[in-house]
C-alpha positions in Angstrom: -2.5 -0.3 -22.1 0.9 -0.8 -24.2 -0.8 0.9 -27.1 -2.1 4.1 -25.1 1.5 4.4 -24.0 3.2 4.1 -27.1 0.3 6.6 -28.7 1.9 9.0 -25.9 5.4 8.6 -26.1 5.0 9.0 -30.2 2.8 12.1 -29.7 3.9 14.0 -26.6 7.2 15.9 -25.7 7.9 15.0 -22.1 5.6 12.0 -22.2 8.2 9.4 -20.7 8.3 11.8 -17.8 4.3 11.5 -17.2 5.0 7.8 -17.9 7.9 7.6 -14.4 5.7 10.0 -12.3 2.8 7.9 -12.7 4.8 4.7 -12.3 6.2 6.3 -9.6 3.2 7.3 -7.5 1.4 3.7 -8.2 4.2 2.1 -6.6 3.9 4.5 -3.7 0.3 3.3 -3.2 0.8 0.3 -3.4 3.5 0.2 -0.5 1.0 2.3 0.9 -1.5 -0.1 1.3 0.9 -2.9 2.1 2.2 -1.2 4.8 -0.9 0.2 6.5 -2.2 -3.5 6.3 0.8 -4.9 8.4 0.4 -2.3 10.9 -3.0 -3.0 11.4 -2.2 -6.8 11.3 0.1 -6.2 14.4 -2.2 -3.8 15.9 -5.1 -6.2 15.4 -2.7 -8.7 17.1 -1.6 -6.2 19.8 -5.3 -6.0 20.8 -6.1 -9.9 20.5 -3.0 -10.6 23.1 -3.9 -8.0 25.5 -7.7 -8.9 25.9 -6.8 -12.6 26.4 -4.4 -11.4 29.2 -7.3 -9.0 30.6 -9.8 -12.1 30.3 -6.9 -14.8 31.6 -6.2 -12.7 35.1 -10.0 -12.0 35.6 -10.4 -15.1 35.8 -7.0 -16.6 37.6 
């Protein structure tokens, strides 16, 4: 990986800018994907608390 980057940066005008945008938009995923898996951690959660209510006051 270190060695297909330094290939780029010796061979390419404007490769450090490829290089950023890239980093950039990996970063981007992965907060992304971090972020949709807590809100579907608390939703998952939302949904566990609220069917144990439903089930507890049936049953009261």
């Amino acid at each position: 990986m270190l060695e297909f980057l330094k290939r780029r940066l010796k061979s390419e005008k404007g490769a450090m800018d490829k290089i950023l945008v890239t980093l950039l938009l990996v970063v981007v995923g992965v907060a992304a994907v971090v972020g949709l898996n807590t809100w579907m951690g608390n939703q998952k959660n939302a949904m566990i608390d609220k069917a144990n209510t439903s089930i507890n006051s049936a049953m009261g």
